[in-house]
C-alpha positions in Angstrom: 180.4 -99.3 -189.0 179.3 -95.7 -188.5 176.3 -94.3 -187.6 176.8 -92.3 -191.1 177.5 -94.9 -192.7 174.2 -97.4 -191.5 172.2 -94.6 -192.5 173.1 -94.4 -196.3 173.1 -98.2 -196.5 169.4 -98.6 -195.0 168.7 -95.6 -197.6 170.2 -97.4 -200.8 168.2 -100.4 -199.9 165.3 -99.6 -199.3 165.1 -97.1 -202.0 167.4 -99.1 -204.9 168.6 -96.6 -208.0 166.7 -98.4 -210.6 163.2 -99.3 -209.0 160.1 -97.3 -209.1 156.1 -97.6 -207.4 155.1 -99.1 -210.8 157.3 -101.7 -211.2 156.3 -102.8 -207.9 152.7 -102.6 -208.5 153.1 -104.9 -211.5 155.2 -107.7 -209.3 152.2 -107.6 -206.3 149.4 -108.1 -208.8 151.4 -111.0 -210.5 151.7 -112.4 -207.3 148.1 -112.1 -206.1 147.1 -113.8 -209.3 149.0 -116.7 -208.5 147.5 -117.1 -204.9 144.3 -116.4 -206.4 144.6 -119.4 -209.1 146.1 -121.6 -205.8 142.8 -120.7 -203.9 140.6 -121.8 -206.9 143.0 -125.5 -207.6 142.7 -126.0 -203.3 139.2 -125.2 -203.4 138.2 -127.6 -206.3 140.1 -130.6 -205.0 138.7 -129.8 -201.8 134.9 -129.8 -203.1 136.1 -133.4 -204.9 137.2 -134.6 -201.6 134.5 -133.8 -199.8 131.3 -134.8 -202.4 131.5 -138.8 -202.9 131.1 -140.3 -205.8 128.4 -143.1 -207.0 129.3 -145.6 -210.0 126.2 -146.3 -211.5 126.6 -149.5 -213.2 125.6 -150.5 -216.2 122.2 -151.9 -217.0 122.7 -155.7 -217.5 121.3 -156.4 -220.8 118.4 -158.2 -221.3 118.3 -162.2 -221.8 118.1 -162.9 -225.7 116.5 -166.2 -226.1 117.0 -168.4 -229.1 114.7 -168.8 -232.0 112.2 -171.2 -232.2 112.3 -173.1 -234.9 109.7 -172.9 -237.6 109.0 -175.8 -239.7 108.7 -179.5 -238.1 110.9 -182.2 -237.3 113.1 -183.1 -240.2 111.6 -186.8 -241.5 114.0 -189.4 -240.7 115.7 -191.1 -244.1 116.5 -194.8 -244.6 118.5 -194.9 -247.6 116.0 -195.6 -250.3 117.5 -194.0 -253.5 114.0 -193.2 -254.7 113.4 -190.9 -252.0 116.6 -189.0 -251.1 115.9 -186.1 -253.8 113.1 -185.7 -251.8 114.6 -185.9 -248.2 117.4 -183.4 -249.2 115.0 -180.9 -250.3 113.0 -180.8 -246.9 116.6 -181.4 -245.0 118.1 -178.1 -247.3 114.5 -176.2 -246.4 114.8 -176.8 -242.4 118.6 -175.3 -242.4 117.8 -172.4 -244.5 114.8 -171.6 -242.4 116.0 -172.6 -238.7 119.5 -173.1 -239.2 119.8 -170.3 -236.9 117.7 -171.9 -234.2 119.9 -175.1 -234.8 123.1 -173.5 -233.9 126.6 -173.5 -235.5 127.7 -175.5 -238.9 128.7 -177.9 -236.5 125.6 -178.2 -234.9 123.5 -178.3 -238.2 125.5 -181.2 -239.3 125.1 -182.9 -236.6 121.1 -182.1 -236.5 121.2 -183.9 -240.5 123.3 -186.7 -238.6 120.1 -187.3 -236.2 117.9 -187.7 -238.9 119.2 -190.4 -240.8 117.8 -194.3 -239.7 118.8 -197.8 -240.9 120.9 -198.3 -244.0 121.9 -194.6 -244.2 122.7 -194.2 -241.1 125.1 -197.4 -241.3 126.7 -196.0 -243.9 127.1 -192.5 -243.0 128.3 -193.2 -239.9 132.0 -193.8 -240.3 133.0 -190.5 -242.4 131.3 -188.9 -239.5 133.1 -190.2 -237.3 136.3 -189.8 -238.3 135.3 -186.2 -239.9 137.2 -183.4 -238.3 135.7 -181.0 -236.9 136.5 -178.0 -239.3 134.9 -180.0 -241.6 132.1 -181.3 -240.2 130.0 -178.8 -242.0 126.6 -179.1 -243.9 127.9 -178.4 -247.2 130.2 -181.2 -246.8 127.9 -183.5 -245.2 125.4 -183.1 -248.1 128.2 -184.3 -250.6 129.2 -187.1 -248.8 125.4 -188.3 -248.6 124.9 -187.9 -252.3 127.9 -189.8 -253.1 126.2 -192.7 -250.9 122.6 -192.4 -252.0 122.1 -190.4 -255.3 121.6 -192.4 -258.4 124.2 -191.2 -261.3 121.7 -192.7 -263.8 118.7 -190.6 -262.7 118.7 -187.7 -265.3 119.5 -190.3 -267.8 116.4 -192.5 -266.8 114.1 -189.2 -266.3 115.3 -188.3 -269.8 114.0 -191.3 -271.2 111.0 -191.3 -269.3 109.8 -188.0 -271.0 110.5 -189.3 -274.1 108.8 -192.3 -274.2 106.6 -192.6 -271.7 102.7 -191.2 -273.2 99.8 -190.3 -270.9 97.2 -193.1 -272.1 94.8 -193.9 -270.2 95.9 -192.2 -267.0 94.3 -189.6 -265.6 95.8 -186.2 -265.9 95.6 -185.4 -262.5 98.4 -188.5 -261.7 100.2 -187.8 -264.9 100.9 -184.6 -264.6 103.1 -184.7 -261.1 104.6 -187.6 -262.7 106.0 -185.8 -265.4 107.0 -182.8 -263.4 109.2 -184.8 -261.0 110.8 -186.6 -264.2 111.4 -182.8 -265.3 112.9 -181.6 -262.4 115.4 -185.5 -262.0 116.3 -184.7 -265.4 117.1 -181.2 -264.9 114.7 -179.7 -266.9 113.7 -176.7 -264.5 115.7 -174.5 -266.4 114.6 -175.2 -269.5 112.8 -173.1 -271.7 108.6 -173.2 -271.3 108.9 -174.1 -274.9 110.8 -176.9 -275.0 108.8 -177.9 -271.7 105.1 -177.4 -273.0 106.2 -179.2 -276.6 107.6 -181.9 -274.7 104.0 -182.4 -272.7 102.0 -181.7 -275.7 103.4 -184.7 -277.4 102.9 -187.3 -274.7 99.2 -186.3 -274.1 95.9 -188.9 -275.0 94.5 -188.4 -277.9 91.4 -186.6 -276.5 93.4 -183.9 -274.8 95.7 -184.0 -277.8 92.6 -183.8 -280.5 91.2 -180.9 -278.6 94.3 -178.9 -277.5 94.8 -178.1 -281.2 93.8 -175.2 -282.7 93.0 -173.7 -279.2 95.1 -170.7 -278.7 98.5 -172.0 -275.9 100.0 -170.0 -273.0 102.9 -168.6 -273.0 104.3 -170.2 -269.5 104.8 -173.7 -268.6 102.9 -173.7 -265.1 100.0 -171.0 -267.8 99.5 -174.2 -270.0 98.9 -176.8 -267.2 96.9 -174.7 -265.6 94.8 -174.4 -268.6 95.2 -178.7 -269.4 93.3 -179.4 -266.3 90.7 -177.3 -267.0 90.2 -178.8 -270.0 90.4 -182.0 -268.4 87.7 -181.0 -265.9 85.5 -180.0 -269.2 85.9 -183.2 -270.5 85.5 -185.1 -267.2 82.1 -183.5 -266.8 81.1 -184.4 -271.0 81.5 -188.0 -270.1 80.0 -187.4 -267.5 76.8 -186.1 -269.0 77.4 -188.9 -271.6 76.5 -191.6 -269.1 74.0 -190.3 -267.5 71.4 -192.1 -266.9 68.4 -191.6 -269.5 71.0 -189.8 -272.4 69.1 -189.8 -275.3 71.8 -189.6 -278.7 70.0 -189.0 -282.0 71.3 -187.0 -285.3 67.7 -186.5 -286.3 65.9 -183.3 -286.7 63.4 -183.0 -284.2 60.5 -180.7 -285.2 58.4 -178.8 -283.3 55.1 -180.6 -282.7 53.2 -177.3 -281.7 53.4 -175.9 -285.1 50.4 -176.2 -287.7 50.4 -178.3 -290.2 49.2 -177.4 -293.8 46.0 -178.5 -295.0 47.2 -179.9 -298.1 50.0 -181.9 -296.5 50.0 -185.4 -298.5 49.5 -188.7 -296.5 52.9 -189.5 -294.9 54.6 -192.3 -296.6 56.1 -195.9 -294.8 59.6 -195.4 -294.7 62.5 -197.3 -292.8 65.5 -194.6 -291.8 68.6 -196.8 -292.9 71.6 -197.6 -290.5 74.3 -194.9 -290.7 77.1 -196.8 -293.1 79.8 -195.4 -290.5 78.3 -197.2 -287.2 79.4 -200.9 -286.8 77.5 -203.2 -287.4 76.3 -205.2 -284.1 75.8 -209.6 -284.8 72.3 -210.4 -284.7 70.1 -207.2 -284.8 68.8 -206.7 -288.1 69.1 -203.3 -290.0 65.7 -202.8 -289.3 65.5 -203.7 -285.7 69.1 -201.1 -285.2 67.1 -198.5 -287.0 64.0 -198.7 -284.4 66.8 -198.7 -281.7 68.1 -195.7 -283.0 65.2 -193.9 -283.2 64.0 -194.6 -279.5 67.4 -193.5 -278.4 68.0 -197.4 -276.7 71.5 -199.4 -277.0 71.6 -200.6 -280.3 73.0 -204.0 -278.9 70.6 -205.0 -275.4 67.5 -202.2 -276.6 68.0 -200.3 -273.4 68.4 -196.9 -272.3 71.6 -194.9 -270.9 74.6 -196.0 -272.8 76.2 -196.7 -276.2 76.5 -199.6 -277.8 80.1 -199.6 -277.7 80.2 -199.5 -273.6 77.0 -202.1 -273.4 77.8 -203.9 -270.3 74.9 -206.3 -271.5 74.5 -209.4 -274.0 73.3 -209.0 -277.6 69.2 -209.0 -277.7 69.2 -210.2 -281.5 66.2 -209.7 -283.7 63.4 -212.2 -283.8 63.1 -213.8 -287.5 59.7 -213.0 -289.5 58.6 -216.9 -289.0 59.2 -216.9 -285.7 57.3 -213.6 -285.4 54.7 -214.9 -287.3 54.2 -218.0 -285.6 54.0 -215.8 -282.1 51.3 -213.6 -283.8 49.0 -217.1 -284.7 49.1 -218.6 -281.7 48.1 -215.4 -280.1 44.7 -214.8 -282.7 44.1 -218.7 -281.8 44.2 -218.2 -277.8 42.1 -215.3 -278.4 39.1 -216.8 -280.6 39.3 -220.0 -277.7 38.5 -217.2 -275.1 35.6 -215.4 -277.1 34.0 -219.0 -277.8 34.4 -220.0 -274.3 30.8 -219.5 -272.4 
């Protein structure tokens, strides 16, 4: 190649026909920006490199501890029909309230398992222990119990308990749970307070009955026994007052002793108040003698104070005949005239 030659080609390449300073400016700044975004990514895994890194691990959390339970020990059942109402009432009370405390469904039928003793637990025992254990659940455990040990005449017998069976002479106070546990075997709880209250009203004594009429009746089952034993308590305390030692019981008019008394007033006349035609008669005690008793307020029967003669406890003090009376009253003028002549 010629020196001539050299020379034009180092002059067309280094100064091409179709560049310029512009275009040339534009590729440099592309490529700084480049380098530039290199420098920044090298110096950022360079910092990451170079800084550790601590895990903090997470807080443990703390320790939950069960739930105590609540109520007591469940009572241990037998298998006495009377009570298993009763029992499954507490036992349905202790799941609801620490079933949670208890455990699983598993472990709350096993829990009602543990509190059965004797017969029940004799015959509970084999359908528990071939029970699977998806089904050994409370719900299930309950039916097979009731099939064992609830009565299917129960409602039936409460039924005719409430029909027939009258207060008398027992005391409210031992009636009237009576008659609320027949309500509840015979299923009564939802009845309405109506049909409960009538139902009570008509197997009351006759002294609650006599004086429950006419007063005004609560609207509310639990309203009208409420208001039953506090008129039970009033007459509790009457009969109370009744015997009560020195009562005094007299229809007479009384009158008052301080007042004057005319001048004119005539003599009083001898009269004998008669015996009341409506009081019995008593064997014995002459009209006379039961009017005197009367009037001192004494037992018509044994002429003492604090009680009727209907709830004398005492024997019959008959009257003493006129001859016998007049014989006494002799004998007494002759001991006295012996004593006056005596020196």
């Amino acid at each position: 190649m010629s020196l001539d030659t050299e020379m034009s080609y180092q002059q067309t390449y280094e100064h091409p026909p179709h560049s310029n300073a512009a275009d040339d400016n534009l590729d440099l700044r592309s490529i700084l920006q480049q380098q530039a975004l290199q420098m920044a990514e090298l110096q950022r895994r360079l910092a990451e490199m170079s800084t550790p890194t601590f895990t903090v691990p997470p807080t443990p959390a703390p320790h939950e501890k069960p739930p105590r339970e609540k109520l007591p020990i469940l009572d241990k059942y037998a298998g006495d029909l009377a009570l298993y109402l009763a029992w499954k009432s507490k036992a349905n009370a202790k799941l609801d309230i620490d079933g949670q405390a208890i455990g699983s469904l598993s472990n709350q039928a096993w829990y009602i398992h543990s509190r059965l003793d004797g017969d029940a637990l004799a015959k509970f025992q084999p359908w528990m222990s071939h029970c699977p254990d998806n089904q050994r659940t409370p719900e299930l455990v309950f039916r097979q119990l009731d099939a064992l040990f609830l009565d299917p005449t129960l409602q039936a017998k409460a039924l005719d308990w409430l029909n027939e069976t009258r207060q008398k002479d027992t005391p409210l106070a031992t009636y009237l749970p009576e008659f609320d546990r027949k309500l509840l075997e015979a299923g009564g709880q939802n009845w309405d307070d109506v049909i409960k209250i009538n139902m009570l009203f008509k197997n009351l004594n006759f002294q609650l009955h006599n004086r429950s009429v006419g007063r005004p009746r609560p609207s509310t089952y639990s309203e009208y026994c409420a208001d039953l034993r506090l008129l039970d308590n009033d007459l509790s305390q009457f009969r109370a007052f009744q015997n009560r030692k020195g009562f005094r019981r007299t229809n007479a008019y009384v009158p008052n002793r301080s007042a004057t008394t005319p001048a004119s007033e005539p003599e009083p006349m001898d009269w004998i108040p008669h015996v009341n035609a409506g009081r019995p008669r008593v064997p014995n005690v002459s009209g006379k003698d039961a009017a005197d008793r009367i009037a001192r307020g004494v037992c018509i029967r044994c002429d003492k104070p604090g009680h009727f003669a209907n709830q004398c406890p005492n024997a019959v003090l008959p009257s003493r005949s006129p001859a016998r009376v007049n014989a006494v009253s002799s004998a007494d003028k002759q001991e006295q005239g012996k004593e006056e002549l005596s020196p």
